[in-house]
N, CA and C of each residue as an Amber inpcrd file, in Angstrom:
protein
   549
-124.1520000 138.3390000  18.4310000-124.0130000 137.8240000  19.7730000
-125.3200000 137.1640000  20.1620000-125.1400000 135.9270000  21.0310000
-126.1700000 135.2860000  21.2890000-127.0310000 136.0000000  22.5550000
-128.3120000 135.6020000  22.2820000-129.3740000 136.6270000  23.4910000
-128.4030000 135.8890000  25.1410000-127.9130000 134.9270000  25.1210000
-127.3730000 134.5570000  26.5960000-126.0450000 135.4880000  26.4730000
-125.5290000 135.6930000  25.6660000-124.1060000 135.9600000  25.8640000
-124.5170000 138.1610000  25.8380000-125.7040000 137.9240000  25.6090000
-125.9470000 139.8490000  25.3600000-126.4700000 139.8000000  27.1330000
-126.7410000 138.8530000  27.6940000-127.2940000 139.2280000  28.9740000
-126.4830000 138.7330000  29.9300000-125.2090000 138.4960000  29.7100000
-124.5840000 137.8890000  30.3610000-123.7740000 139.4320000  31.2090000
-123.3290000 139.0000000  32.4570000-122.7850000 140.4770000  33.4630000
-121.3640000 140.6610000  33.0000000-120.3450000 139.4490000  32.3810000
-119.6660000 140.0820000  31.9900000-119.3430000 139.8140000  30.4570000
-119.2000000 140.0540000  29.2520000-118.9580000 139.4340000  28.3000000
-118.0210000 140.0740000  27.2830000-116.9420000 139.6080000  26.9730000
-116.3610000 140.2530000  26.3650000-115.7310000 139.3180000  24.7240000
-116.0890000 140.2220000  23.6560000-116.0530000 139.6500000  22.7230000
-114.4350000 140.4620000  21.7600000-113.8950000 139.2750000  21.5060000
-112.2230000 140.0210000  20.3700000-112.3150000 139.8210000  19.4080000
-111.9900000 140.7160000  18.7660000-112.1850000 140.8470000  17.0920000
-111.0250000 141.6340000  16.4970000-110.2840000 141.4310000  15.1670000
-109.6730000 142.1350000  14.7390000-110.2800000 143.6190000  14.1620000
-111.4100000 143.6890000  13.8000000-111.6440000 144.5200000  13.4070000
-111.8280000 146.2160000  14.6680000-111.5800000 145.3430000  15.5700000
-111.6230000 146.6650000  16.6360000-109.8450000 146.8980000  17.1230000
-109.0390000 146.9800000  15.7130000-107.8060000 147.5950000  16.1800000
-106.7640000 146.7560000  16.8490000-107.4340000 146.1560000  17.3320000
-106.4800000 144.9470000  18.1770000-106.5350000 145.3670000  19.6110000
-107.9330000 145.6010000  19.8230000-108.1550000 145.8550000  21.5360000
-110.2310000 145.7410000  21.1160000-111.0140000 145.2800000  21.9510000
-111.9680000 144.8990000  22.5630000-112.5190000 146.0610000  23.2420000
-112.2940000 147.4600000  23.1220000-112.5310000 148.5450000  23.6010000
-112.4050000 148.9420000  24.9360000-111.9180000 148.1650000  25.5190000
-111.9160000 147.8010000  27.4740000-110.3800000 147.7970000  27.2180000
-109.7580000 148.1550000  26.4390000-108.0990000 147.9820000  26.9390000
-107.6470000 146.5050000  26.4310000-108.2810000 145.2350000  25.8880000
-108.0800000 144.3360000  25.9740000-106.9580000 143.8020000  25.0880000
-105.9950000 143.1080000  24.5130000-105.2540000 142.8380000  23.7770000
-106.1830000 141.7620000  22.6430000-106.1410000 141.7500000  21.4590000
-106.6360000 140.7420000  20.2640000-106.5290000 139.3440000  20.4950000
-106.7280000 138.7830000  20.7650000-106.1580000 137.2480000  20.8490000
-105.3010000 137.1270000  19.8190000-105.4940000 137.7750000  18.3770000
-104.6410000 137.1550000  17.3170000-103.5450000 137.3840000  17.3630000
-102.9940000 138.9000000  18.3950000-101.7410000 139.2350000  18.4270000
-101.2600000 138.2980000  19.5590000-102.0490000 138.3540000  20.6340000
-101.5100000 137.1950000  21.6340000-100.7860000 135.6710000  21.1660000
-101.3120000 134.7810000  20.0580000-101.4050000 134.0320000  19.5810000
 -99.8540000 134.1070000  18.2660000 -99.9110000 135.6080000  18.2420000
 -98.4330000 135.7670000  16.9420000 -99.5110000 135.9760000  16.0000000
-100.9300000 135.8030000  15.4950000-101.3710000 135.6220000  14.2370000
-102.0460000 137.0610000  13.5730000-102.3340000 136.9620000  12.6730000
-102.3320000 138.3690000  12.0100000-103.6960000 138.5320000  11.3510000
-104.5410000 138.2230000  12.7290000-106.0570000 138.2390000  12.3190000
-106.5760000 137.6470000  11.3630000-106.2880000 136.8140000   9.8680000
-107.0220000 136.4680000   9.4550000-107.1970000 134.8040000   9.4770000
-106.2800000 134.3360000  10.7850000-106.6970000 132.7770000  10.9450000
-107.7930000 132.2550000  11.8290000-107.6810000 133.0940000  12.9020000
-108.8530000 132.8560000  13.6250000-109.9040000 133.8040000  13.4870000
-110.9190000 134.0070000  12.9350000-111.8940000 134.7590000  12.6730000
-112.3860000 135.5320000  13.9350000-112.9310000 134.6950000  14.8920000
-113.5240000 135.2810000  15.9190000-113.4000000 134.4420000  17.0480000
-113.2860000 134.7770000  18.1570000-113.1590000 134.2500000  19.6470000
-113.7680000 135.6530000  20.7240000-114.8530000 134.1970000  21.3410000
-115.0180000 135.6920000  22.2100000-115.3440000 134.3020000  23.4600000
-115.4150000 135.2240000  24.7660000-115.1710000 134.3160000  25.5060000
-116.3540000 135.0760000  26.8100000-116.9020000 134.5020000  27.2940000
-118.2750000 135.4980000  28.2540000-118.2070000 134.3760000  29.7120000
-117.8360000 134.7780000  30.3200000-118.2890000 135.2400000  32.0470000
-119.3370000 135.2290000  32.5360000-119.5410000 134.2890000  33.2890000
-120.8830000 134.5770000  34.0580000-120.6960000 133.8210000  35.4640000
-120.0670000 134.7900000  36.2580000-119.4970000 134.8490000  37.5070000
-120.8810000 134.9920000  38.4270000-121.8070000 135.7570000  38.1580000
-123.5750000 135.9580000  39.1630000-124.6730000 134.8560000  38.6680000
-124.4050000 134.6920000  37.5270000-125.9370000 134.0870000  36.9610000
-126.7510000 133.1100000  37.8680000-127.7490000 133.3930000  38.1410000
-128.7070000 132.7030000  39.1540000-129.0470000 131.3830000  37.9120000
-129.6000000 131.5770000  37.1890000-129.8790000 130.6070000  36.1840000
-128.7280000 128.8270000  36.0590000-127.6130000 129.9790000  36.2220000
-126.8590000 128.6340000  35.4910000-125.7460000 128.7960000  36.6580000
-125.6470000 128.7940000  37.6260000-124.4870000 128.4970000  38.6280000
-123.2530000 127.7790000  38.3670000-123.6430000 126.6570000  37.9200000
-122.6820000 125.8180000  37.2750000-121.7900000 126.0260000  36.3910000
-122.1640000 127.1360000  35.4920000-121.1670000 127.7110000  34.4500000
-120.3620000 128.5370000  35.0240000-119.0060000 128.3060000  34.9680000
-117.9940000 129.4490000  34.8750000-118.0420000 130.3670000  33.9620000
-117.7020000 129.8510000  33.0260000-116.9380000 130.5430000  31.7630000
-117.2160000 129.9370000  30.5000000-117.1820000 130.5540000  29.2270000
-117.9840000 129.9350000  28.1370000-116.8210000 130.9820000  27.2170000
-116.5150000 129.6870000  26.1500000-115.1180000 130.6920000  25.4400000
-115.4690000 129.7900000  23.7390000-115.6520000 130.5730000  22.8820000
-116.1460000 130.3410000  21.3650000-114.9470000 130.6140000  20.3670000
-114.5290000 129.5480000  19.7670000-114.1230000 130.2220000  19.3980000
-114.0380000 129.4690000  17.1930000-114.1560000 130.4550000  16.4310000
-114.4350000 130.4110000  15.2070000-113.4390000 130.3440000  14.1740000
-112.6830000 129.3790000  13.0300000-111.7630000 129.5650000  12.4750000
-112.1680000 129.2940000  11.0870000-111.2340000 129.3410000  10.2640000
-111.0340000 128.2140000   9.2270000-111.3930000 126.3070000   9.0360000
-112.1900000 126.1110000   8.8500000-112.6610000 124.5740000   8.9340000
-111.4730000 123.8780000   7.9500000-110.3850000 123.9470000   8.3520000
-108.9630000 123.2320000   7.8820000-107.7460000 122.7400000   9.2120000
-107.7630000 121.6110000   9.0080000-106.5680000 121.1510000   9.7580000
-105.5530000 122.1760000  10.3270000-105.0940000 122.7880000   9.4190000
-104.0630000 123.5190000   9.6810000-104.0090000 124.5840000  10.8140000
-105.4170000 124.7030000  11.3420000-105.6040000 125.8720000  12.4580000
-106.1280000 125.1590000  13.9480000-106.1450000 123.3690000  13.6170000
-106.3830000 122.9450000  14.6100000-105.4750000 123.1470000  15.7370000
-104.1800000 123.3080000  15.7070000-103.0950000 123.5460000  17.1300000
-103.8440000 124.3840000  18.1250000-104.6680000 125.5310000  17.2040000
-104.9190000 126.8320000  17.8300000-106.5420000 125.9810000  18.9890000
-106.8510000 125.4600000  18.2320000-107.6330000 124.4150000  19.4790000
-107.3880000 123.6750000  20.5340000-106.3270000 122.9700000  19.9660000
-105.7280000 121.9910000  20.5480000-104.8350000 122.6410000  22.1800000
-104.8210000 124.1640000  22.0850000-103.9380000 124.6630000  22.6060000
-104.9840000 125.3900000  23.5380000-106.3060000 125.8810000  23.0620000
-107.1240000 126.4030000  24.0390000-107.6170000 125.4410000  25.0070000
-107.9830000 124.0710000  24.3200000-108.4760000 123.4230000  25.2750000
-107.6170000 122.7770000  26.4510000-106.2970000 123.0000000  26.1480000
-105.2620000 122.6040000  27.2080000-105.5790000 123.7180000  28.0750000
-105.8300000 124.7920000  27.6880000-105.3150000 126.2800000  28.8560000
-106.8540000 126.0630000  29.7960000-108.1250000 126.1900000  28.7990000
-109.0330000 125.9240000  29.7170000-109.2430000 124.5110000  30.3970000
-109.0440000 123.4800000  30.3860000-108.8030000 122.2710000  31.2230000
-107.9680000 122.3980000  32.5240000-106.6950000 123.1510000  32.0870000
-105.8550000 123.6090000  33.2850000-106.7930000 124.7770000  34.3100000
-107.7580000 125.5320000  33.8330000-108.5200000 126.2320000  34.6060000
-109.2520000 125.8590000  35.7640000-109.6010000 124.2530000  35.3330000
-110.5640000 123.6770000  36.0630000-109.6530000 122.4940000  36.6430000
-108.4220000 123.0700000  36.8360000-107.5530000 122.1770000  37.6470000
-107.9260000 120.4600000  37.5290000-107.5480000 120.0970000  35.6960000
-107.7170000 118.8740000  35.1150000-106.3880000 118.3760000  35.6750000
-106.3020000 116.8950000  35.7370000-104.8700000 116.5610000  35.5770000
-104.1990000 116.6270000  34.7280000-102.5430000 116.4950000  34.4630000
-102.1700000 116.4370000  32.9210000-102.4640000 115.5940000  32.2800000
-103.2080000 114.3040000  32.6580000-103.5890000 113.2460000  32.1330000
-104.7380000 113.5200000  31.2200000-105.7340000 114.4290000  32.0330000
-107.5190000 114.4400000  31.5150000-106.8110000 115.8270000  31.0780000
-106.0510000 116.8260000  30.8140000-105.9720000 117.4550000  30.1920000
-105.7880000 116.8720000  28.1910000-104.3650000 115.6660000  28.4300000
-104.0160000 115.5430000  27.0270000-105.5600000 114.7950000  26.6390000
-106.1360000 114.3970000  27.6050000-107.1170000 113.2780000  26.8300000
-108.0320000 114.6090000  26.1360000-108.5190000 115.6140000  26.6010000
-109.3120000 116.3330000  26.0670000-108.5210000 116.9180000  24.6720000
-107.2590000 117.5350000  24.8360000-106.7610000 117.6590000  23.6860000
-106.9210000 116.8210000  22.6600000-106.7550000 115.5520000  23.0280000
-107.1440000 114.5150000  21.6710000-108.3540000 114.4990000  20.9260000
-108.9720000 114.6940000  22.0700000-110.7940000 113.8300000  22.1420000
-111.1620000 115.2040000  21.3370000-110.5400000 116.6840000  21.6880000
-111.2150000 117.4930000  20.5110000-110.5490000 117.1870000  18.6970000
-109.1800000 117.0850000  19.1420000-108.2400000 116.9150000  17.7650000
-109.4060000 116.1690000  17.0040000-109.3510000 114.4320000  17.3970000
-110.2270000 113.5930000  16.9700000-112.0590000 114.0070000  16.7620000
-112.6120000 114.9100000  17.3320000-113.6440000 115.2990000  16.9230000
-113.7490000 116.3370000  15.6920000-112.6470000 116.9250000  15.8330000
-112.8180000 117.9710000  14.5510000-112.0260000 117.3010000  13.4440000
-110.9790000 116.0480000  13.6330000-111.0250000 115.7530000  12.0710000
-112.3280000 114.8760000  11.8340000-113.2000000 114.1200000  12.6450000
-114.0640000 113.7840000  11.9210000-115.0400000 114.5700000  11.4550000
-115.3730000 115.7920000  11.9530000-116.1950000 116.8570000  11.2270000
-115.1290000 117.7140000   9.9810000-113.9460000 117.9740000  10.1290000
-113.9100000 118.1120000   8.8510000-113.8040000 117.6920000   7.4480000
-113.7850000 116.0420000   7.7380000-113.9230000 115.3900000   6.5770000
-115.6060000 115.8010000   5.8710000-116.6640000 115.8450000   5.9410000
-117.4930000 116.6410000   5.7380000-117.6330000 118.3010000   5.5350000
-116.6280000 118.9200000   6.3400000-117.0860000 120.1630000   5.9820000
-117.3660000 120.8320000   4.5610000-117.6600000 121.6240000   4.5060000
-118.1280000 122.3320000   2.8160000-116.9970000 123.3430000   2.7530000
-115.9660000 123.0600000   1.7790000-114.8560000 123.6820000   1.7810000
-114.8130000 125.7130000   1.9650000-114.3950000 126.2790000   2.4370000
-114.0390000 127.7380000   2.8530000-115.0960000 127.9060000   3.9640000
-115.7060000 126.6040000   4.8700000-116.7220000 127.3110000   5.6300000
-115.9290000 127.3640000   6.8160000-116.1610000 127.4020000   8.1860000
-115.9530000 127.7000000   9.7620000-116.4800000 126.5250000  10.1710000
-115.2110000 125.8650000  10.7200000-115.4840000 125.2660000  12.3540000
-115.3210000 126.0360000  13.5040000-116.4440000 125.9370000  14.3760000
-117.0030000 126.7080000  15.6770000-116.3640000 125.8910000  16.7410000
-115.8410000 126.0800000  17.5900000-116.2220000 125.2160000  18.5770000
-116.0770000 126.2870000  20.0730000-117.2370000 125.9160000  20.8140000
-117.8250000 126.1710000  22.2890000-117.2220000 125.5150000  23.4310000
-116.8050000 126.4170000  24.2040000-116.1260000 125.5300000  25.5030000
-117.1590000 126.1270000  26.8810000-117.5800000 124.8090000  27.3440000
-118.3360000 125.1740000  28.3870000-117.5650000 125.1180000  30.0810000
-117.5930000 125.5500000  30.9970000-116.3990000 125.0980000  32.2360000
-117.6700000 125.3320000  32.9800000-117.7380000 124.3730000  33.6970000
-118.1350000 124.3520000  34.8320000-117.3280000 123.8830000  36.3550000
-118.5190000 123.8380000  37.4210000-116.7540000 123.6250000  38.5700000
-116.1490000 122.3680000  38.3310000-116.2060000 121.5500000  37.9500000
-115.8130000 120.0780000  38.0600000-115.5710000 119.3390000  36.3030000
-116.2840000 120.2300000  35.5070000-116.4790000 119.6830000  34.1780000
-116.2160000 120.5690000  32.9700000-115.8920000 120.1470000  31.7780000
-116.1290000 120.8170000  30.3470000-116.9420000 120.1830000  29.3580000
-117.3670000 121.3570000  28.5570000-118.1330000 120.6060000  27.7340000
-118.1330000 121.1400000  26.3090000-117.5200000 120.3290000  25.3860000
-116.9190000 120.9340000  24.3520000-117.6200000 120.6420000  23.3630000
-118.5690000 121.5450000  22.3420000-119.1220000 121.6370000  20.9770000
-118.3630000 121.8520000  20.2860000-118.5100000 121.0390000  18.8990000
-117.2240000 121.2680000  17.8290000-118.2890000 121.3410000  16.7240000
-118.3090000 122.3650000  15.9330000-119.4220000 122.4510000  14.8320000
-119.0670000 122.9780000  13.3020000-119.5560000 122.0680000  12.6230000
-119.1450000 122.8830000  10.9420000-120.5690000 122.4400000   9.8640000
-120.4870000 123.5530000   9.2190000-121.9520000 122.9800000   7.6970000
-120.9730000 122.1620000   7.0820000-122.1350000 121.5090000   6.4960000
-121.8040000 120.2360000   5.7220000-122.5230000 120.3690000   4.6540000
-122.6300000 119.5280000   3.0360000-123.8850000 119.8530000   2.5600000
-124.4020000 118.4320000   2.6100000-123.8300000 117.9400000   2.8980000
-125.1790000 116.2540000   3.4050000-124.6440000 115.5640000   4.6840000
-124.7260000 116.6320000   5.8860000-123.7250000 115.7730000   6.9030000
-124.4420000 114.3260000   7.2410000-123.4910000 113.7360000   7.9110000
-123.8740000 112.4040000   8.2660000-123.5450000 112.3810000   9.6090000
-124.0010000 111.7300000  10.6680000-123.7040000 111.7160000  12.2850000
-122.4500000 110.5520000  12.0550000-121.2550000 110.6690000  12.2250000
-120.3440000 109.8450000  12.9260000-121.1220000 108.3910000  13.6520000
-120.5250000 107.1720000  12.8200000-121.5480000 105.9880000  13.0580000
-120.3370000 105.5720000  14.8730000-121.5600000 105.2510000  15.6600000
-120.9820000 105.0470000  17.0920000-120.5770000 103.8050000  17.6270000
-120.5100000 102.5520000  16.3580000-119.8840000 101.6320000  16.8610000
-118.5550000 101.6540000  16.1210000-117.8930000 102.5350000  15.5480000
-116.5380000 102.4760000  15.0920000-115.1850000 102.8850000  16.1760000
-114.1250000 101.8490000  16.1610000-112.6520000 102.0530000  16.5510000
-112.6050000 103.5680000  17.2480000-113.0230000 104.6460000  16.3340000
-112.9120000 106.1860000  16.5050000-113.7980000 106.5170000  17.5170000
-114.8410000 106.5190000  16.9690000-115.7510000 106.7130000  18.2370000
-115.5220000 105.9500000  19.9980000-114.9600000 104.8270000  19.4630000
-115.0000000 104.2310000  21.4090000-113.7840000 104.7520000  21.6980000
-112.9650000 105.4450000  20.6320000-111.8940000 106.0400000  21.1650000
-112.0710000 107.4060000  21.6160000-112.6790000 108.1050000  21.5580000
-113.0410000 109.4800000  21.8180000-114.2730000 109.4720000  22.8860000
-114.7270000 108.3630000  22.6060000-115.5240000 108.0310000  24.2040000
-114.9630000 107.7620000  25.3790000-113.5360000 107.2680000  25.2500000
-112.7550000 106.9080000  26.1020000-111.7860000 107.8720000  26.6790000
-111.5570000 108.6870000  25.9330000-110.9080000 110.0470000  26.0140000
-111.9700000 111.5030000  26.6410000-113.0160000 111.5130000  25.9500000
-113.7310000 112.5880000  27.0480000-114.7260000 111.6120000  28.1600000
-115.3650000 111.0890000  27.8400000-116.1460000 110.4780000  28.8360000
-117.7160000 110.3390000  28.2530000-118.2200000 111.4150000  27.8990000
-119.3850000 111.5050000  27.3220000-119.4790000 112.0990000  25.7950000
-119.7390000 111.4030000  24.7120000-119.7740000 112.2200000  23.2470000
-121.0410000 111.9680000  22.9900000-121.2860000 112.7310000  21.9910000
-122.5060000 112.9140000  21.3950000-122.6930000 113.6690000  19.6770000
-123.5210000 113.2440000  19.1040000-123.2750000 113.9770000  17.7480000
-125.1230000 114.0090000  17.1650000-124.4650000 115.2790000  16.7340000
-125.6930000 115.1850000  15.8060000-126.0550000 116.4220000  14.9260000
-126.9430000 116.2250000  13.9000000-126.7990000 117.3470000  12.9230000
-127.8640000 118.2250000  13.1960000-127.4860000 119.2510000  13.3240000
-128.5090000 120.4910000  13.3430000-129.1630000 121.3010000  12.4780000
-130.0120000 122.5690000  13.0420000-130.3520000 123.2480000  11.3720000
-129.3930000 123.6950000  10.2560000-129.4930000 124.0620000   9.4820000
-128.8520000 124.8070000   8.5250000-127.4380000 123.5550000   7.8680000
-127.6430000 122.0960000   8.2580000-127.0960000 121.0720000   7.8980000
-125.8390000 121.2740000   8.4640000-125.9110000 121.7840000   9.6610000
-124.8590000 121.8300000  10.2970000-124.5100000 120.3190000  11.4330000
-123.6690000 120.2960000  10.9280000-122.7430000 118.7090000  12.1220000
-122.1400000 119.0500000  12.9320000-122.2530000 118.4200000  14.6210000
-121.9480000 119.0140000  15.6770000-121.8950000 117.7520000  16.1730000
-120.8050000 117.8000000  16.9500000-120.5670000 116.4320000  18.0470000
-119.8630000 117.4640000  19.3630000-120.6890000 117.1310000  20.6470000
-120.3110000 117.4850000  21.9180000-119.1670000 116.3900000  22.9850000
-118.4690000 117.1650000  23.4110000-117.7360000 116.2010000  24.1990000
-117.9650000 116.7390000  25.5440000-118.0930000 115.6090000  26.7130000
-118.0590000 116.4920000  28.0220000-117.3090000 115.1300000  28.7970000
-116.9730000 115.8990000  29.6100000-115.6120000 115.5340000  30.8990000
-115.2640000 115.9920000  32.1290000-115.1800000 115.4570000  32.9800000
-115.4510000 115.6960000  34.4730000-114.4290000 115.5950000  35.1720000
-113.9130000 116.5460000  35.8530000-112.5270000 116.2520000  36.8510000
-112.8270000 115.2470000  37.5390000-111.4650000 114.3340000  37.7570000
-111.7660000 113.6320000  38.6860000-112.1120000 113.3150000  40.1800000
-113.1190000 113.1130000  40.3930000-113.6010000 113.8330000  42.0750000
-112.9650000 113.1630000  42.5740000-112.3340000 111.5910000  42.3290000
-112.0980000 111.2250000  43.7210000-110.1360000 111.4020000  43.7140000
-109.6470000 112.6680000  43.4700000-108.6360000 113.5070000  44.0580000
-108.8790000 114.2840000  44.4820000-108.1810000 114.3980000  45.6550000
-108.4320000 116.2540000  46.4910000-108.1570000 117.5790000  45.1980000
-108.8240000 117.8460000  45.6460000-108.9100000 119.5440000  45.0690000
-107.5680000 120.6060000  45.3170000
């Protein structure tokens, strides 16, 4: 667990290995989901309803799989539920669904086969901000004048990419309700 997410007031992390409850009574996500713990590795999702630091954050939800196509729905499906949180339209909802779809197949064409794509959902009151991350063993940043890219720029609003330590490739997406509808 990360030092923000160990100091965070509320944080609660699901794992199969705790039985299929989070020790608080909680249900597994994997059973929630129908899945039988070994597709989604880990999801944990932390709260920070007080934090003086970061006001702006709601909610922060991680979640860790298989770096294969085949487990993308299970993304595709969180980021609809949290978009609807932050009272997106259905419009800027599907666009985020895409704009992640389209970010994680371009990181998994790179990935290093049996590793984990990560991806981080940030909510704030008005916005999300979505990290999509996998090792690579020679990643390359997604070149930003291609078809793909102005398409996924067009779909979240703000992207960004870039490779981190451990040759890890990460492209962020962030997106903003639209202010000028009533709330």
């Amino acid at each position: 667990m990360t030092e923000e997410g160990a100091s965070s007031s509320a944080s609660q992390t699901i794992a199969a290995e705790h039985g299929g409850h989070d020790g608080r009574g909680n249900q597994d996500i994997n059973q929630e989901l129908g899945h039988d713990g070994q597709d989604v590795q880990d999801v944990t999702a932390t709260a920070r309803p007080g934090a003086q630091a970061d006001q702006a954050v709601r909610d922060k939800v991680n979640v860790r799989m298989p770096a294969d196509g085949a487990y993308l729905s299970v993304l595709r499906t969180a980021t609809a539920g949290l978009a609807a949180r932050l009272d997106f339209t259905l419009d800027e909802i599907e666009d985020m669904r895409i704009a992640v779809d389209e970010a994680c197949a371009m990181l998994l064409s790179q990935a290093i086969p049996g590793s984990d794509l990560e991806c981080n959902f940030v909510l704030g009151q008005d916005a999300m901000t979505v990290r999509v991350s996998v090792r690579c063993l020679a990643p390359r940043v997604p070149a930003d004048d291609t078809f793909a890219w102005t398409v996924l720029t067009a779909l979240a609003g703000s992207v960004d990419a870039q490779v981190g330590p451990g040759d890890v490739l990460n492209i962020v997406l962030r997106k903003s309700r639209d202010s000028s509808r009533s709330a």
